[in-house]
Every structure is written in structure tokens, then in C-alpha cells.
N, C-alpha and C positions, 0 to 999 in steps of 0.2 A: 288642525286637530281641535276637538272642540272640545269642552273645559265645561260645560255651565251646571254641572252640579256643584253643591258647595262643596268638596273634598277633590282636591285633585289629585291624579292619579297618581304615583312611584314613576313611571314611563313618561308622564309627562313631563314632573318637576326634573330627572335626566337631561331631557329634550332643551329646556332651557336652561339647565347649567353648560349645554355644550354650549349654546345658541349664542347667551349671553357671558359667559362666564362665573366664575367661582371664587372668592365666594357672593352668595347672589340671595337676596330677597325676594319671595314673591308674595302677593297679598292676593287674593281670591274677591273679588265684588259680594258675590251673591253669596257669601257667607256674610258678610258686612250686614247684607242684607234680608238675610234668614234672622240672625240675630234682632237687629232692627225690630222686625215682624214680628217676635217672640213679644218684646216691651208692648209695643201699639197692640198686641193680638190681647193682653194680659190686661191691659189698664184700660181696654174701649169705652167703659162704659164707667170710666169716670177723668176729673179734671186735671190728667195729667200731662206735663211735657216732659219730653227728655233733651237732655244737654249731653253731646255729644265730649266728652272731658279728650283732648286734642292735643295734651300735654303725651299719651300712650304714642301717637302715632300724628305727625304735622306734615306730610306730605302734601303739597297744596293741592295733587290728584283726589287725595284719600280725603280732603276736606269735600271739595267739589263733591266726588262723589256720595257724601255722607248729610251735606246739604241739598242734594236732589232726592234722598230719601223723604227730606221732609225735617230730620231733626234740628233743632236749634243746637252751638257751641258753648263749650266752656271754658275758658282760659285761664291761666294761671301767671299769665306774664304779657306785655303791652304787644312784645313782639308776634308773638298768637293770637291777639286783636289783632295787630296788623291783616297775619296770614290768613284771620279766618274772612275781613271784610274783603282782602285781595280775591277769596274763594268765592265769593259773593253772598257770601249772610250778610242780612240787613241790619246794621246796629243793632234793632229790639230785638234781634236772634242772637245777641253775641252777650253773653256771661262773661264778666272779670272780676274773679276772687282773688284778691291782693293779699300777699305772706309777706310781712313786712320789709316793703319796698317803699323808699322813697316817694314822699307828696306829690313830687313832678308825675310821677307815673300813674296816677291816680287822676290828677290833674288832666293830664292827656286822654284817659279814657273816658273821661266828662267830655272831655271837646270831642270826641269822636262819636257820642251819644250812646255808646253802649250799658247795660245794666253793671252795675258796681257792686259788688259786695267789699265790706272793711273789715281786718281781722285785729283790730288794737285801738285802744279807746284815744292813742294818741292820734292817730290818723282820722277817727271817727270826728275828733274835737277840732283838727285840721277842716277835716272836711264842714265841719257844722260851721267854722268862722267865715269860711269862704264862700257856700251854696246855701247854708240854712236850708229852707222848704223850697228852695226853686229845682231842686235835681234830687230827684228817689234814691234815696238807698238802701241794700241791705247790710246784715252784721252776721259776721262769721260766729258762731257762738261753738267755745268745746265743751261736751256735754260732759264727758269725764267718766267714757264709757270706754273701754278693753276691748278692742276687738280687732280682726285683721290677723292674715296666714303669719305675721312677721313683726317683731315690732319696728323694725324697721318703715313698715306699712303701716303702721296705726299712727292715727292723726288726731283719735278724740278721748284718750286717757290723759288723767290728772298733771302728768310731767309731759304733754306735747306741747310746744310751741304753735300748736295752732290756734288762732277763736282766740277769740274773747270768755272765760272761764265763765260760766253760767251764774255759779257764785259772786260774781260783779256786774251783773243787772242790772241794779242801782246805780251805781255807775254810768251804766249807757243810759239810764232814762233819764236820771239829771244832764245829759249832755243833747237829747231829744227836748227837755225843755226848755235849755239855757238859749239852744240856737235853732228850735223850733225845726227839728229835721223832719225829715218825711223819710219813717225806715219802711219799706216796701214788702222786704223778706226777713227771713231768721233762717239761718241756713247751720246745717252741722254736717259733719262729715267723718266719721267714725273709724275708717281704713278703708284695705283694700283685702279680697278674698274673705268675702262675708258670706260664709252659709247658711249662718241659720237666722231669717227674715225676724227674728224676734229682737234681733239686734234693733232692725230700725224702730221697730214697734217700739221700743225702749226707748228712743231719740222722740219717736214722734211724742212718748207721754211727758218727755222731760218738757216740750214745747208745747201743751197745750198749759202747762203751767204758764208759759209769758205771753201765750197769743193776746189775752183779754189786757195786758200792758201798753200793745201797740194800738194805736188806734186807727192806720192804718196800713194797718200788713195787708198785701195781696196775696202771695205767697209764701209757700211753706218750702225749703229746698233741706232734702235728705242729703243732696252728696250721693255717692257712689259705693264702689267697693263691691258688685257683685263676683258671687265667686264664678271663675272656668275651670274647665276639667284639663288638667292635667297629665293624669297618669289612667292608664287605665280604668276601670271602673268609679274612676272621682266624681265624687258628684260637683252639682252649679247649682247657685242659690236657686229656690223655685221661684219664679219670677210669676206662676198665677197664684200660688199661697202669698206670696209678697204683696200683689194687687188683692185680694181678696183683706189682707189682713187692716191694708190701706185704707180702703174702702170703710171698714167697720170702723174705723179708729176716729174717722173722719166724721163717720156717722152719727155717733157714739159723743162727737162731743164739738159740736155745731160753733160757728166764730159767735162769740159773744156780741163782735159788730156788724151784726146781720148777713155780712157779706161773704158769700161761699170762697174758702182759699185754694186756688189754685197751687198743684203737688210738683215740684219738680224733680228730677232725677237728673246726676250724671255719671252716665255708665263712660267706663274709655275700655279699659281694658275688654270688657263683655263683648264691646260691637268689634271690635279689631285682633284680640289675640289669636282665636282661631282660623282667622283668614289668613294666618302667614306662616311662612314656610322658609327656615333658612336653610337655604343648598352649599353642602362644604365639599371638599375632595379633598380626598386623603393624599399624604406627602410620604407620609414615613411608618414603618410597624417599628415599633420596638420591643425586642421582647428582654426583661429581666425576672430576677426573683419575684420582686415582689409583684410586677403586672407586666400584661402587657398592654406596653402603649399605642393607640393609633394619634395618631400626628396628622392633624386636617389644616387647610389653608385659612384659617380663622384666629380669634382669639380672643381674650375678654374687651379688645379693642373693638370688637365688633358686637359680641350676646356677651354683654355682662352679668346678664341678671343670678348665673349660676354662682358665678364668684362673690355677688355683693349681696345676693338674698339668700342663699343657696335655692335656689328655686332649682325645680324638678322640670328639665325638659325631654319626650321625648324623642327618641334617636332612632335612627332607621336607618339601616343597607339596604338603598333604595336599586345598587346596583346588582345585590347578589339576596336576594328576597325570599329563596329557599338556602341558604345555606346552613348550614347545624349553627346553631346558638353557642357563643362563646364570650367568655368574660372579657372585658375589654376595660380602659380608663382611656375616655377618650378626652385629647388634651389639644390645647393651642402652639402657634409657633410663634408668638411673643417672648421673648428674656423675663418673662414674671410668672407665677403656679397660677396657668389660667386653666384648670381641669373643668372640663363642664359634667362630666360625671366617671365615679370610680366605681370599677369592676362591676360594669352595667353589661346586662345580658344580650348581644347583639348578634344577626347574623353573620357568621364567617366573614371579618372583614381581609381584603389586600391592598395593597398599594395602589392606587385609582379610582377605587372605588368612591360613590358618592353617596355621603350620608344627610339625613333631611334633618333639623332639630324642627320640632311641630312648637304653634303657640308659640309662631314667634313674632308675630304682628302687631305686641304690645312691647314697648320698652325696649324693641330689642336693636334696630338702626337709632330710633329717637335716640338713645344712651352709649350711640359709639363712640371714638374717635380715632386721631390719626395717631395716636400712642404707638412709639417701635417709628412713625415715620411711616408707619404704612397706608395706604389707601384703603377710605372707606369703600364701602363695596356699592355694587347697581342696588336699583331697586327697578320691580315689574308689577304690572297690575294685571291681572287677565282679569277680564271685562267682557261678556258676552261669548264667548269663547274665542277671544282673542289678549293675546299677550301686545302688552306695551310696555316700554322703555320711559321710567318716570322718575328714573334719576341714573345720572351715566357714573360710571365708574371714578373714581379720581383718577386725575393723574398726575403727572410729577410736579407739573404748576402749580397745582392747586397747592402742593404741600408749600410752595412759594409766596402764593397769589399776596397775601397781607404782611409780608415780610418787608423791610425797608432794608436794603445794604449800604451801608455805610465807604 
């Protein structure tokens, strides 16, 4: 059955819940890379790259295939360096933005030659005693800006733990003096679910205040956070107002040290949420006063993001497509309130039936686990309109595998 538009069909995602089993992941390519083609389509004609942020989705298929597009990564922990050089990006392609983690790990992604970003001037001053000028680095900076669906998601207002607080500047450039560093980039990162592009414009003017401090920055890195559509008519950041606004700002206020800065971006969510598809089957109806329940073979062990963000995912009777719409609280079969949504409007559900949660290809296998003892679920990739098996089901081992018996 062939698959190669970006949306796959209700009949199809069925096809492989029986195929493969339930509950089941599927990721779509060429949404991957529709997305993809939106950034490169919006930013051609100027000095942009995009960093793939791999933290949403590390599948070492999904890296593979996300590096044959062309994008460079972005990582957020040594082990994601690993996965991404196992994928085959070439160190200069591999981003690691350190959240206060241990020297060693830092250390290590020096020996591996990939770019560094440091988010803490204790690290920063680490790093200056031990490389001074022989190894580039950049500096995480928080701008001290409000933004993001959640705050949970926001990463660059005044009380986040991330960056280096902009207000201590001073700070990092007595530590570029004292050990004579070579800072590369200035990087900020503001959250996630960003729609309106003025957001970054606001990041970018906080940074042309320090660009004329460095004296050699190459790079400029915004960080990510665009928004996807969720629910029906939701909108997604504009990503050609965003380039355009780029471009101007850029323009507008040329590097003091002659040399044109290179713009980076890292989208994670944008390239992967809408290529996934989580397929459930329903276990049990319950009907009560106050609702009634469907009962799917899922649970927040597997798509947390409803319970811990309350994020909007939605939901589809993919097996009864014309049935009369009726209110439902559809829930997991974990011992914990893992509801992923209450008295949401769905077609006529029954017992068997299989429902899809859409926009689930960011955050939503990355943040499972085996909570309850249960097995995490497959994951699939169609590719070309072909489905593949890119990660097998657990099974009872596994829940073993690193256990020691006494």
C-alpha cells in the first residue's frame, strides 16, 4: 500500500496496528521532510543553518534519516552526541548545549570534536583553565524573555535555570579575558510553542547588544521553540515572516567585526511532531455518571505529554469514521489518572476499536517508560511508501535485561 504523501491515511494506520501491534508508533518520512523544506524554502537566501534538536525524537533511523536531509544536530546530553555521530553526522554537524552537567561531560565532547555550547560561568571558567583559545566555544545566555505554550516549556524567562543570565556579561568577558577563550556563538533559547516570530526578533535585539563584546563570534543561535498545529485550526509559527524578519534585523545591524554571522536554528519538535501517529485499541467502555470512559491499551507510560503538559492531542475513531460524535474521557490502563482527554467529542467509540492520538512524533516514545512493568511499545517508519520495523516491542526480558538477582 503506498503511503508517500505526508498524511497517512485512517485505513492505513489500522493496516498497521493489526500488522504490527498496539500500542504502536508510526513516524511518516516525508512529513519530516515537507517540514524540512518549509525552513530551507523560507531562509534560501540567507546564512542560515538548522540544527535538528533530537532531544523530541532519538531514534537512530529518525536521526539517519534527518541527516540525509542535509540538517546538522543538536543535543542536549553526551549520550545524543554519541547517537547522532553513531548516525553519521560529522562532529562540525553535532551541536552540545550543556544544562548543568558535570566537567567530565563536557570534557568528553571536546575529545569527540563536536561544537560546545556552556550554560554557567562555573563550567565556562572550567572550560577557560583547561582549553583557553585552543577549542571554540559558545555561551548559552537567558535573555529574560516569557515565552512558550507552558511554562513548563519556557526556558528564557528571569526564574529559568537556563543560560547564563545576560545581566552577567561582565562576568563571562572577564573569564574570555583571564583564559583568553575563543567564544564562537551566543546562543538563547526562549521555549517551546512560539507563534509569534517577534519573540525571537526580541532575542535577536537583546544580542546585538553583545555581538560588538565578542570579538570573535561566528555565529548567532536563536534556539528553537516553533510553534505546530494542534488542534484544529491552530496556527504554526510563520516560518517565511520569521525569515524575513531575520534577514532585516540582520541587515539592519551588520557585525561590528566585519565578519557576516552565521544564523542558527534548532527546530525538534516542528520537523517530527507531525509525522507521528500513536495507534491505541480500545480495552474497555465504561459508562458512569459522570463520563463515559474509553479504556485504550496505553497510558502516560507511554504519551505523557497530556498529563505533564496538559497538551492538546488529537483523537480519532480511525475504526468507525462515520459514527455520530459523542463525548468520551478517553483514559489509560495504568493504576495512576493517566486521562489524555476529558469529554472530548469522538466518533461512536466500541470495544476494539482503534483510536490514532495525531502529533505524536515529538516527546511522545522519547518520554515513555516501563512504569506498571509494562512494555514499551514498537516504533515504524514508512519511508517511501514502505513501513519498517525500527524498534521492536519489549518484551519480558527487557523488563530484566539490567537487573542483578541476588
Amino acid at each position: 500500500m503506498s503511503q508517500q504523501q505526508s498524511q497517512l491515511t485512517p485505513e492505513y494506520l489500522i493496516t498497521l496496528g493489526q500488522q504490527f501491534g498496539t500500542p504502536l508508533y508510526v513516524y511518516h518520512a516525508e512529513k519530516i521532510r515537507e517540514q524540512y523544506a518549509k525552513l530551507t524554502t523560507a531562509f534560501r537566501d540567507s546564512n542560515t543553518v538548522f540544527f535538528y534538536a533530537c532531544k523530541a525524537l532519538t531514534n537512530i533511523n529518525i536521526l539517519k534519516y534527518v541527516h540525509s536531509l542535509g540538517a546538522n544536530v543538536d543535543c542536549s546530553s553526551i549520550n545524543e552526541v554519541r547517537l547522532a555521530l553513531h548516525a553519521g553526522f560529522p562532529p562540525e554537524r553535532v551541536l552540545y548545549t550543556s544544562n548543568g552537567i558535570g566537567f567530565d561531560e563536557i570534557e568528553e565532547a571536546v575529545s569527540l570534536g563536536v561544537i560546545v555550547n556552556i550554560d554557567s560561568l562555573s563550567n565556562l571558567e572550567k572550560f577557560g583553565k583547561k582549553y583557553g583559545h585552543t577549542y571554540p566555544v559558545g555561551v548559552r545566555l537567558r535573555p529574560n524573555i516569557m515565552a512558550g505554550g507552558n511554562l513548563k516549556i519556557s526556558t528564557g524567562h528571569d526564574k529559568s535555570k537556563f543560560g547564563i543570565p545576560v545581566d552577567q556579561v561582565d562576568k563571562i568577558l572577564d573569564l574570555v579575558d583571564r583564559y583568553h577563550l575563543r567564544i564562537a556563538d551566543l546562543h538563547i533559547h526562549t521555549g517551546s510553542e512560539i507563534k509569534d516570530v517577534d519573540v525571537f526578533v526580541q532575542g535577536i535585539e537583546i544580542l546585538f547588544d553583545l555581538i560588538p563584546k565578542f570579538k570573535e563570534l561566528q555565529f548567532i543561535d536563536l534556539g528553537g521553540g516553533f510553534k505546530v498545529p494542534y488542534k484544529d485550526g491552530d496556527g504554526e509559527t510563520n516560518i517565511t515572516e520569521l525569515a524575513q524578519k531575520v534577514q532585516t534585523a540582520f541587515a539592519n545591524h551588520p557585525n561590528p567585526g566585519g565578519r557576516p554571522l552565521q544564523v542558527w536554528f534548532e527546530p525538534g519538535k516542528f520537523l517530527v511532531s507531525e509525522c507521528g501517529y500513536f495507534v491505541t485499541k480500545v480495552n474497555v467502555m465504561k459508562e458512569t455518571d459522570a463520563a463515559t470512559f474509553v479504556s485504550v491499551d496505553s497510558g502516560f507510560n507511554h504519551l505523557i505529554r497530556p498529563m505533564f503538559y496538559d497538551a492538546y492531542h488529537r483523537i480519532e475513531n480511525i475504526s468507525n469514521p462515520t459514527g455520530i460524535p459523542k463525548r468520551y474521557s478517553v483514559v489509560g490502563n495504568i493504576c495512576e489518572t493517566d486521562t489524555f482527554a476529558w469529554h472530548r467529542m469522538i466518533n461512536e467509540v466500541r470495544e476494539g476499536d482503534y483510536l490514532v492520538f495525531y502529533n505524536a512524533g515529538a516527546y511522545g516514545f522519547e518520554m515513555s517508560s516501563n512504569f506498571n512493568s509494562r512494555y514499551k511499545p514498537a516504533e515504524v517508519l514508512v519511508k517511501d511508501g514502505q513501513a519498517h520495523l525500527i524498534r521492536r516491542r519489549d518484551k519480558f526480558e527487557d523488563l530484566l535485561r539490567n537487573q542483578i538477582e541476588l
